[in-house]
C-alpha positions as CSV (number, residue, x, y, z in Angstrom):
1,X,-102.1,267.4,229.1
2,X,-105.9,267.5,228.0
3,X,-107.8,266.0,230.7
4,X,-109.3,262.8,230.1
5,X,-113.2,262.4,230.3
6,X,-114.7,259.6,231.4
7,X,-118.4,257.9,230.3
8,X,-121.0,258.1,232.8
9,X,-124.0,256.0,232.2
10,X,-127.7,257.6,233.8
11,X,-130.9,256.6,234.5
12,X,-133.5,259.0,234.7
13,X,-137.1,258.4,236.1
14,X,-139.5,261.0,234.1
15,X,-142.9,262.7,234.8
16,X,-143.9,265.2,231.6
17,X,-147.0,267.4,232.5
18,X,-148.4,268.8,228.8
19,X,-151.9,269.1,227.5
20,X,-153.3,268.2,224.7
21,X,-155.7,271.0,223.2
22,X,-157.2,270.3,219.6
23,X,-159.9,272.3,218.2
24,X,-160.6,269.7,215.0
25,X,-161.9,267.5,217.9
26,X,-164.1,269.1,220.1
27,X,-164.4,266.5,222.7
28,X,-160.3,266.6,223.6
29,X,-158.7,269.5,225.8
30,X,-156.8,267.1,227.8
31,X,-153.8,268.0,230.6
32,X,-152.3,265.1,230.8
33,X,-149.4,263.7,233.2
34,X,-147.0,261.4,231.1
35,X,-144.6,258.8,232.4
36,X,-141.5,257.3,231.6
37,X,-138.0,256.1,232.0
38,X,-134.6,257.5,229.8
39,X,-130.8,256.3,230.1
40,X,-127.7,256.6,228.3
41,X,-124.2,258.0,228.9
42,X,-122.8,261.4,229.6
43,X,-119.3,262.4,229.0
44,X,-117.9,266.3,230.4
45,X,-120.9,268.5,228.5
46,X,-122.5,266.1,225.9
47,X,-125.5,264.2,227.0
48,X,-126.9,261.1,224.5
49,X,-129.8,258.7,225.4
50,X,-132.9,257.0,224.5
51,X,-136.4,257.5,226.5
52,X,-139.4,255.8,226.4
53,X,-142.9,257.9,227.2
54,X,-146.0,256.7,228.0
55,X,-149.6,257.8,229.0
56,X,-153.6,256.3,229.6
57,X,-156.1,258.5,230.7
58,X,-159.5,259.7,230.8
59,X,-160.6,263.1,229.9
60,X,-160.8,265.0,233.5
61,X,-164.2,265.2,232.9
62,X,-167.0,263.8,230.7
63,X,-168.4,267.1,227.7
64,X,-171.3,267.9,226.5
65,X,-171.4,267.6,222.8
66,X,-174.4,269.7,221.1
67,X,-172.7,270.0,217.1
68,X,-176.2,269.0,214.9
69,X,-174.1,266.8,212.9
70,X,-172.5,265.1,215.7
71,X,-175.8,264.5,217.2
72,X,-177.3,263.2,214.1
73,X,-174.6,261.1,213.1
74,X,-174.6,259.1,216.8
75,X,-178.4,259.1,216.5
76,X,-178.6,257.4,213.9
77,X,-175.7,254.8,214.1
78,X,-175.3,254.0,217.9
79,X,-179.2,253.9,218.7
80,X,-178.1,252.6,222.6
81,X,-176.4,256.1,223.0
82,X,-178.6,258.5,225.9
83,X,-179.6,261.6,224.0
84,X,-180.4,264.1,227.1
85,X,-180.5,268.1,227.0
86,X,-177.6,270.0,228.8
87,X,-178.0,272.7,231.1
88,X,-179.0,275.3,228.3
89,X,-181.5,272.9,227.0
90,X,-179.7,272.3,224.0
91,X,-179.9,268.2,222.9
92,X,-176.7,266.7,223.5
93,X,-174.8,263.5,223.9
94,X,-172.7,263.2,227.7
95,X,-169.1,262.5,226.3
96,X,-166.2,261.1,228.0
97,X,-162.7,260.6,225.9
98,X,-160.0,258.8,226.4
99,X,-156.8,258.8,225.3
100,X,-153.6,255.9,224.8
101,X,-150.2,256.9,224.5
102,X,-147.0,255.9,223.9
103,X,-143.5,257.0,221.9
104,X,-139.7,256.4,222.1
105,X,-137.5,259.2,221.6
106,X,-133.3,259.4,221.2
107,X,-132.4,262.8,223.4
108,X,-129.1,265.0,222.7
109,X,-128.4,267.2,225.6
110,X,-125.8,269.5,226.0
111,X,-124.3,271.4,229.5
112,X,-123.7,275.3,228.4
113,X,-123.4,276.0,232.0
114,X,-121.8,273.8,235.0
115,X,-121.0,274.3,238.6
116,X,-120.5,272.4,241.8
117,X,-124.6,272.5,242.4
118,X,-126.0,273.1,239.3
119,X,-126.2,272.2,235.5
120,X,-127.9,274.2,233.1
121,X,-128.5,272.5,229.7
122,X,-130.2,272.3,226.6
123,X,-131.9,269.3,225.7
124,X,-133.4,268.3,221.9
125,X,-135.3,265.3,221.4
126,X,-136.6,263.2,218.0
127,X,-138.5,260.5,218.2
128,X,-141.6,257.9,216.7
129,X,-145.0,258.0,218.7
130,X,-148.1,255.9,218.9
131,X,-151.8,257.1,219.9
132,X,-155.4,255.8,220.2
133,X,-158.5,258.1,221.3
134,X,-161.8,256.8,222.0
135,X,-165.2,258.5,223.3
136,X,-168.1,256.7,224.8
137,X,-171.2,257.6,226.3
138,X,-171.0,258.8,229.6
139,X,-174.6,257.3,230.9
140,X,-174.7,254.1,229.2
141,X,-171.2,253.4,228.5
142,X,-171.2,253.3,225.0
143,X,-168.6,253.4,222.5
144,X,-168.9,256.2,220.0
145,X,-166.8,257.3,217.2
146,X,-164.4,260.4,217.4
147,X,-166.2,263.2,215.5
148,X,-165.0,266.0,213.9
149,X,-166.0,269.5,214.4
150,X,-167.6,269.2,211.0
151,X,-169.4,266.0,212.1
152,X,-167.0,263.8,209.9
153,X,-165.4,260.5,211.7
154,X,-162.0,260.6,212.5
155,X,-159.8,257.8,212.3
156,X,-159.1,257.1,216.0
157,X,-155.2,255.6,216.1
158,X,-152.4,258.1,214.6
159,X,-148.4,257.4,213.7
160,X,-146.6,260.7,214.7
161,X,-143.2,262.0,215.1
162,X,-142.6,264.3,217.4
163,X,-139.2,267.1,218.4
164,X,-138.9,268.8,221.3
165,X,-136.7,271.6,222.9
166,X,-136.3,273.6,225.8
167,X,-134.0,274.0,229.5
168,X,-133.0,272.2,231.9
169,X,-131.5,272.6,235.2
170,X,-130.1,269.8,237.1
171,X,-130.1,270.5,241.1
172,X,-127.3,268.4,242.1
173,X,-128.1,266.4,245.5
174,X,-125.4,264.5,245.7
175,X,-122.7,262.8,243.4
176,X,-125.1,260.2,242.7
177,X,-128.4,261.6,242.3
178,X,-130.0,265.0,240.7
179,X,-133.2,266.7,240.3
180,X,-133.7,267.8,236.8
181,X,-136.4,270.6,236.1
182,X,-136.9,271.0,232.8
183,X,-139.6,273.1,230.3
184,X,-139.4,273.9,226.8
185,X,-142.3,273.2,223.2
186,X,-143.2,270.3,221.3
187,X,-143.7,270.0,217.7
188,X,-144.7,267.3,215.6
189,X,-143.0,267.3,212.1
190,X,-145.1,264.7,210.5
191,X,-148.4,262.8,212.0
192,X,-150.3,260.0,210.1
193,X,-153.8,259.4,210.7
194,X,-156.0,262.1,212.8
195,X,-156.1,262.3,216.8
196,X,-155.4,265.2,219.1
197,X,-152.8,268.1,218.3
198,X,-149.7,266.7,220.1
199,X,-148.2,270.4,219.9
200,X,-147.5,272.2,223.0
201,X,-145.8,273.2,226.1
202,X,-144.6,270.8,228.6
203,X,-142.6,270.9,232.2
204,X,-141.1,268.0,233.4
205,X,-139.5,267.0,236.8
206,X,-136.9,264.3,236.6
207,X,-135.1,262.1,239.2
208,X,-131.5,261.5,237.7
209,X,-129.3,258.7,239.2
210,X,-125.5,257.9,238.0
211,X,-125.0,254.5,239.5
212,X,-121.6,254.4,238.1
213,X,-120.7,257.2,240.9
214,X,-122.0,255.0,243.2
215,X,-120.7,251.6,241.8
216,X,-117.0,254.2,242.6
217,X,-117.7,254.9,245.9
218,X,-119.2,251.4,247.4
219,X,-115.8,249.6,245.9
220,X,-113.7,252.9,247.5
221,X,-115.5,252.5,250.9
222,X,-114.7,248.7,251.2
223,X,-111.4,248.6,249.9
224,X,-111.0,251.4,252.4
225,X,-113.0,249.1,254.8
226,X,-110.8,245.9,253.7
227,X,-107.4,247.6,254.5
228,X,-108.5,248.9,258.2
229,X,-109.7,245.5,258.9
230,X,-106.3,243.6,257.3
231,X,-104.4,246.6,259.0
232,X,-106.0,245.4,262.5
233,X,-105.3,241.4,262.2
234,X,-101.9,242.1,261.5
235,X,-101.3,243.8,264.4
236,X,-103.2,241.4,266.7
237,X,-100.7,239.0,265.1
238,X,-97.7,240.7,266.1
């Protein structure tokens, strides 16, 4: 008789390390440390869930931006803007990005390899993203416009769908939790409006709870509990 297999829900607690690299967009090269929560069910070697991603930060530091048609275009429409000189004595505007970031994702993941310690899988995510990038001026706190390498303005919030694939590896440390390790590429298939290339590398380390497992075991323990204790009044009874 085929053995029967039996849905286990999860809940995973994510951290994605990727950068963001973009040479349209001089003033973004951005590692970045993304956050978010994932659940769903698995059930024997098939893996389904949804994830939500999300990510604010500031460049790690502020760039010095010496394009002529950059310079000229800030010049002459944000007058409060510090023009200064960078350490070559070029003229340049002190520029510090930042970026907003947020996208949900469905995930299919699939075990090709399992054993009493480890899982080894293969995980593919689709999903709908959102993004804002903004620049200011670094000495007077200024916003300015996101330029193109070309000096043209870019439009600053961008619609994008990303994919991703890669492997994973679930260290299991207990029947209840695991630590998931995972790396692998992203691609987006289709982006709407301009903003920093979202293609890339990522890693990823990843607490994964079952609380099912341990729903089983806390409901084994007292009825185990229960029957020692009933056991023990009966007999003082007798």
């Amino acid at each position: 008789m085929a053995k029967k297999h039996k849905n286990q829900f999860f809940l995973q607690i994510d951290r994605r390390r990727t950068a963001f690299n973009d040479q349209k967009v001089p003033q973004f090269n951005i590692p970045i440390l993304m956050n978010g929560l994932a659940t769903g069910i698995i059930r024997d070697r098939f893996k389904m869930g949804v994830g939500f991603y999300f990510v604010r930060v500031n460049a790690l530091k502020a760039e010095f931006i010496t394009d002529v048609n950059y310079i000229n275009n800030v010049k002459a429409d944000y007058p409060d803007a510090h023009l200064i000189t960078n350490p070559n004595n070029e003229p340049a505007y002190l520029v510090l990005p930042r970026l907003r970031l947020f996208y949900f994702t469905p995930s299919f993941e699939y075990t090709f390899y399992k054993s009493k310690y480890i899982n080894l899988n293969i995980p593919i995510e689709v999903g709908m993203g959102f993004s804002k990038t903004t620049a200011t001026d670094y000495l007077t706190d200024v916003s300015v416009p996101v330029y193109g390498s070309n000096g043209n303005v870019l439009r600053n919030r961008a619609y994008f769908f990303p994919a991703l694939t890669g492997m994973s590896a679930i260290l299991k440390i207990s029947p209840d939790v695991g630590l998931k390790i995972a790396g692998g590429y992203r691609k987006i298939l289709k982006q709407v409006g301009l903003s920093p290339n979202f293609d890339g590398f990522y890693y990823q380390v990843t607490l994964q709870l079952t609380p099912g497992n341990l729903k089983r075991k806390l409901a084994k323990d007292y009825l185990k509990y229960k029957k020692k204790k009933d056991a023990k009044e009966a007999k003082k009874k007798k």
